[in-house]
Backbone bond lengths (Angstrom), bond angles and torsions (degrees), N, CA, C in turn:
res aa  C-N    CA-C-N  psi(-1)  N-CA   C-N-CA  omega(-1)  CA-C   N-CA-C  phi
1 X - - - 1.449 - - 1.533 110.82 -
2 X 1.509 114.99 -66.19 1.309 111.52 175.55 1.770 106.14 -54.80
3 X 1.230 129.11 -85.82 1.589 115.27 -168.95 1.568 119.74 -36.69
4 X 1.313 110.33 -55.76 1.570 125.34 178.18 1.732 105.84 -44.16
5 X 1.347 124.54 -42.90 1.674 124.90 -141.98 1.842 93.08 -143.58
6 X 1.232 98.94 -81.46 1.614 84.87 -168.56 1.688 142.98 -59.72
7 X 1.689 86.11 -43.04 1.674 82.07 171.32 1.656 112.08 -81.29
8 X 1.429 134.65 -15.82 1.823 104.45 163.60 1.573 97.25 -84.48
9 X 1.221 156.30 54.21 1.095 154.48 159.76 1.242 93.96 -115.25
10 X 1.786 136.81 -54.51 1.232 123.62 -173.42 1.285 116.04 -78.80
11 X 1.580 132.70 -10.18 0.947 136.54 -141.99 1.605 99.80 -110.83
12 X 1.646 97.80 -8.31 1.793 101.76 170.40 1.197 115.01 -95.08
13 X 1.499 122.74 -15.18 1.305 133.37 158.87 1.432 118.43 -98.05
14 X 1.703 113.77 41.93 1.453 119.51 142.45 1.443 107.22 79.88
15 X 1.611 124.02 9.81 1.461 139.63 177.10 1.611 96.40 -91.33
16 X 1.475 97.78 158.55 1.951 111.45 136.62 1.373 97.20 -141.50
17 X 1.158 99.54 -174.00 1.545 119.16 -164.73 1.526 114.90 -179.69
18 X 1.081 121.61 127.14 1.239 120.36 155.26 1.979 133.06 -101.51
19 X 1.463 117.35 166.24 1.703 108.57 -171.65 1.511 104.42 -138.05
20 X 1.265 106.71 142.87 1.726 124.54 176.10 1.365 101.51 -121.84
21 X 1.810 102.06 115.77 1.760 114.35 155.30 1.376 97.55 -37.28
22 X 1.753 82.21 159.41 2.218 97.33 166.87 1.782 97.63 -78.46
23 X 0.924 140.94 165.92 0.937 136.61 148.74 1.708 112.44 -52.43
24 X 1.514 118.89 165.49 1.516 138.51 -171.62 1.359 111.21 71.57
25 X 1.595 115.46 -147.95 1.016 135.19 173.43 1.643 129.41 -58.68
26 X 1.031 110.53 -38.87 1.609 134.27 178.56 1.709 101.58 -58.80
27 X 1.500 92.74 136.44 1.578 106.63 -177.48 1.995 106.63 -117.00
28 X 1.257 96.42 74.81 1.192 102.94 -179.84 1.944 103.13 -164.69
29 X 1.432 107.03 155.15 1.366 96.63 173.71 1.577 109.95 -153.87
30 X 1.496 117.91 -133.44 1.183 141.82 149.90 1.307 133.39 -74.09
31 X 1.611 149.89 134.57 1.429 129.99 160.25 1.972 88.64 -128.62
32 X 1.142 100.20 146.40 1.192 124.82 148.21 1.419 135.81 -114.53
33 X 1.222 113.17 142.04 1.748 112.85 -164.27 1.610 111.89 -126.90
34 X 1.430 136.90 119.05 1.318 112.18 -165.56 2.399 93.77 -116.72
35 X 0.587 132.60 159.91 1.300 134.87 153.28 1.690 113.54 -63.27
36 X 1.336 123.20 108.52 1.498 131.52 -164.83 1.707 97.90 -74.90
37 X 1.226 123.81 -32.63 1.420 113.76 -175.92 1.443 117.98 -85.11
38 X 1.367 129.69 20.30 1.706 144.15 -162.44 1.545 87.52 -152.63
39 X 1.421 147.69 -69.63 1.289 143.92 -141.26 1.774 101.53 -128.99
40 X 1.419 93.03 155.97 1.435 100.41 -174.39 1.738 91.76 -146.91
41 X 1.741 111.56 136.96 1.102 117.18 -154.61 1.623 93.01 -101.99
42 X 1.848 117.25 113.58 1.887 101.17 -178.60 1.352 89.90 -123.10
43 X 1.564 131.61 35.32 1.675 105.86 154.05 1.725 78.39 179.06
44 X 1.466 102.80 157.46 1.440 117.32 179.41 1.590 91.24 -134.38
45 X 1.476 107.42 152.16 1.252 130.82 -163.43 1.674 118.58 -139.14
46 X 1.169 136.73 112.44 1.454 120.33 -173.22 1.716 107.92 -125.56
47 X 1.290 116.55 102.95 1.270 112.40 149.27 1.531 139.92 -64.84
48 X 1.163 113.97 126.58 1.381 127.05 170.90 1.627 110.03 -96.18
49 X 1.770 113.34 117.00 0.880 139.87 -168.18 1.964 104.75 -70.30
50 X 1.191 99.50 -34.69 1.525 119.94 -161.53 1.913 79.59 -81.43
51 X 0.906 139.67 -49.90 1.388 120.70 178.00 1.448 121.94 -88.73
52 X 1.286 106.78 -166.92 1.323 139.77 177.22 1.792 104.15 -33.59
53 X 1.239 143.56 141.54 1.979 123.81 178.86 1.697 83.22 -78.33
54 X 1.391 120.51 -37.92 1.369 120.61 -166.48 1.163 127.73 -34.39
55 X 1.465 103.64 -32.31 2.018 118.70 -164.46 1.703 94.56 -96.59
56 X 1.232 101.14 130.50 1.646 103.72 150.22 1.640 95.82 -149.89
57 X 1.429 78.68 141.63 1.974 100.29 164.70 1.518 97.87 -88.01
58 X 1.576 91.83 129.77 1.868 95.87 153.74 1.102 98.69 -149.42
59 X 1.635 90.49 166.18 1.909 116.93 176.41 1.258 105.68 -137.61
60 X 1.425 90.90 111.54 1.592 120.32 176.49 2.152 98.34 -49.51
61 X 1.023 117.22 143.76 1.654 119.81 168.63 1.172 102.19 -92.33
């Protein structure tokens, strides 16, 4: 849904965005959308609710 439909839908109205599954079984998650001509995306961050707030994975861009 998100790759297929939402992000080239936002991405013609001058957005990007990236999305994180929930963790488990469930096929659904998060999307975030920023406006590319105001914001520029230099690290993504994902908390997992099911752990520790302490831990986050990121990847530097």
């Amino acid at each position: 849904m998100y790759d297929k439909y939402l992000l080239p839908l936002m991405q013609r109205r001058g957005f990007d965005g990236w999305y994180s599954n929930k963790a488990g079984q469930v096929s659904e998650g998060s999307a975030l959308f920023y406006r590319t001509s105001i914001f520029e995306l230099v690290a993504k961050c994902v908390r997992m609710f099911m752990h520790s707030m302490r831990q986050c994975i990121t990847w530097e861009i």
